[in-house]
C-alpha positions, 0 to 999 in steps of 0.5 A: 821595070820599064813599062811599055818597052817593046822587043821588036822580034825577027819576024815583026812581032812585038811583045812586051820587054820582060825582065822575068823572061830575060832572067829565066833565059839567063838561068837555063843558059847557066844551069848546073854550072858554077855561077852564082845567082848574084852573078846572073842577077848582074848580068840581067842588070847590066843588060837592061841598063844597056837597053835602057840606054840605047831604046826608049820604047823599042828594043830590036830583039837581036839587040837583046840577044847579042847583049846576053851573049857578049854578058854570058862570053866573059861570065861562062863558055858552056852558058855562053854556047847553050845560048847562042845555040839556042839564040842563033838556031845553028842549023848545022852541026858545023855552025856550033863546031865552029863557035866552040873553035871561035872559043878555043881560040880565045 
């Protein structure tokens, strides 16, 4: 792991990048569904790669974010929804309809 790497938070907060912490929300997001641990495993990586390309000791948080979601879209609906609920704090019912009708779509 990266040492220094800092994920720059919405409101300006800092906090060190965490692999752990990345793979623990990559977990929740999927759980009780059929994916294998090899397969989240992959996803963590491919993301950090990603970052790893693009920063080199600040990662905007929202960067992080719309990663995982891109990763988790084409791994698994349900685990792709429970993130992005929780990532982008649907404010309104409407909000999270209308990204189920955004999946429909597909």
């Amino acid at each position: 792991e990266r040492e220094g790497l800092m994920v720059v938070k919405r409101d300006g907060r800092r906090e060190e990048f965490s692999k752990d912490k990345l793979l623990s929300g990559l977990k929740k997001a999927c759980q009780k569904r059929p994916i294998s641990p090899k397969a989240i495993e992959d996803v963590m990586e491919k993301i950090v790669a990603a970052i790893n390309e693009k920063y080199d000791s600040e990662v905007p948080g929202s960067f992080v974010g719309e990663r995982v979601m891109a990763e988790l879209r084409k791994l698994d609906d349900v685990a792709y929804v429970r993130f992005a609920s929780v990532y982008r704090r649907f404010q309104e019912a409407t909000d999270f309809v209308h990204e189920v009708k955004k999946l429909e779509d597909k």
